[in-house]
C-alpha positions as CSV (number, residue, x, y, z in Angstrom):
1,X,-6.7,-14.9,18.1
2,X,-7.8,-12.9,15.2
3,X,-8.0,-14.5,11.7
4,X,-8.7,-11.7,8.5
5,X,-8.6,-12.7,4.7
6,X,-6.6,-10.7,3.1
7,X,-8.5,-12.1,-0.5
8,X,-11.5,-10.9,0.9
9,X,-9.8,-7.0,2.0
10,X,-8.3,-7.1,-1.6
11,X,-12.1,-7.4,-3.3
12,X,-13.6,-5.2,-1.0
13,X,-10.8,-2.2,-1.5
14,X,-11.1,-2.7,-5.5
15,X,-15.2,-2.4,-4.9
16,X,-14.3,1.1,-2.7
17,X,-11.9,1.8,-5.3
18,X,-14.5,1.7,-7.8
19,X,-16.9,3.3,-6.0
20,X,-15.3,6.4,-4.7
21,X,-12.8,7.2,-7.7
22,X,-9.4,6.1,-7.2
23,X,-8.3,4.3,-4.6
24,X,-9.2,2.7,-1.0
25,X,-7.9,1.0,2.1
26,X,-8.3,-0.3,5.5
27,X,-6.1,-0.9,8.1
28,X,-6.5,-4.6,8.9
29,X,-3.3,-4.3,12.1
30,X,-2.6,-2.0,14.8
31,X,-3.0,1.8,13.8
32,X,-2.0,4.7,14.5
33,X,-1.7,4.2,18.6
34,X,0.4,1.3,17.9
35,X,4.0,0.6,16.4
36,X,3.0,-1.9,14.3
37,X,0.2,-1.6,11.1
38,X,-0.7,-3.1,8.3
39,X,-3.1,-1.7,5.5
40,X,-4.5,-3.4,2.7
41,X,-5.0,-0.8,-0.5
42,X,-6.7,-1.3,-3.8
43,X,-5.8,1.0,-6.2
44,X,-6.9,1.3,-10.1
45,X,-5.0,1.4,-12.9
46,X,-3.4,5.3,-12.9
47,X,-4.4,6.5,-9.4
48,X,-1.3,7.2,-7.3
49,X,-0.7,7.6,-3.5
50,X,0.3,10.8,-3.6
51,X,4.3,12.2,-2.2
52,X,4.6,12.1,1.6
53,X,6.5,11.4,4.2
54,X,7.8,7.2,5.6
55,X,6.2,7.3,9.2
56,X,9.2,4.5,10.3
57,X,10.3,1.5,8.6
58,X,8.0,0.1,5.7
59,X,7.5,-2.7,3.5
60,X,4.8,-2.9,0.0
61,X,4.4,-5.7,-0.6
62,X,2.3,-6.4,-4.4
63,X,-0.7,-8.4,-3.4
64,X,-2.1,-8.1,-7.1
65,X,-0.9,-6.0,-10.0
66,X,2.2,-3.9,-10.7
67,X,2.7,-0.2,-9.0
68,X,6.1,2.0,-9.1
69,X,7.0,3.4,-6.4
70,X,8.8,6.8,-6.4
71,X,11.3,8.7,-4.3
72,X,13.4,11.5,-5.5
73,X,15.3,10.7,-8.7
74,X,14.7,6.9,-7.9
75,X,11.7,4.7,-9.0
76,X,11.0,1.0,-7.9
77,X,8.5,-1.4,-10.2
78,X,6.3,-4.2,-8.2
79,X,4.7,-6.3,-9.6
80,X,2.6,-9.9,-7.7
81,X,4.8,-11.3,-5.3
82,X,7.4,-8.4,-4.7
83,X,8.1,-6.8,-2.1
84,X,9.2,-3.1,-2.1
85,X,11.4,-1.2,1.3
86,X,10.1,2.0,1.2
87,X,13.1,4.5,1.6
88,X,13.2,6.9,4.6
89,X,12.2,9.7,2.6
90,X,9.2,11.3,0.9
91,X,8.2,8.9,-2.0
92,X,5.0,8.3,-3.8
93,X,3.4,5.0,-5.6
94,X,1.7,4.9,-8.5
95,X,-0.9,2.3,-9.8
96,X,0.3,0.8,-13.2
97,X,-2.5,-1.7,-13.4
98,X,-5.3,-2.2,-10.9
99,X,-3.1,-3.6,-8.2
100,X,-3.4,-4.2,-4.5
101,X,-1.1,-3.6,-1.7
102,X,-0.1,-4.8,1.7
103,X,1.6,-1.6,3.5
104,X,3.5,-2.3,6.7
105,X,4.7,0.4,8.5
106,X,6.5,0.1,11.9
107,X,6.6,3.8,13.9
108,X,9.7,5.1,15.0
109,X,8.8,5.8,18.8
């Protein structure tokens, strides 16, 4: 068994964040080779995850902060606490405070 704080990811990706420009994060489950992953991101206020494409099913779920997330003509605020299905489409997220995110993406096989 594996045990990871989250608390602890969440301070290190606002230090990366702050350190490289916008935003950081690091997968804490699975990866690519695997169905299952979940990343932990730490964005700053403004910097957005720019439009691409759902790699399966997906979840955000607002660790810290408030994004919106974006797809099409639709748009979706999170703040703490929420949690966000990602449509199967292209969408995008934006930061609208220094927020941190728990991304879970199961692959389509």
């Amino acid at each position: 068994m594996q045990k990871v704080s989250i608390e602890a990811l969440v301070r290190e990706q606002f230090a990366k964040a702050a350190a490289n420009g916008r935003n950081a994060a690091d997968t804490v489950v699975g990866g690519h080779e695997r169905v299952l992953r979940q990343t932990v991101i730490g964005m700053l206020e403004g910097a957005e995850l720019g439009e691409h494409e759902n790699p399966g099913e997906a979840t955000l779920y607002v660790l810290k902060g408030s994004v919106r997330l974006l797809s099409g003509d639709q748009q979706w605020d999170g703040r703490t606490g929420d949690l966000l299905m990602i449509p199967d489409a292209r969408h995008s997220v934006i930061a609208l405070t220094d927020a941190a995110l728990l991304l879970t993406v199961a692959k389509v096989p």
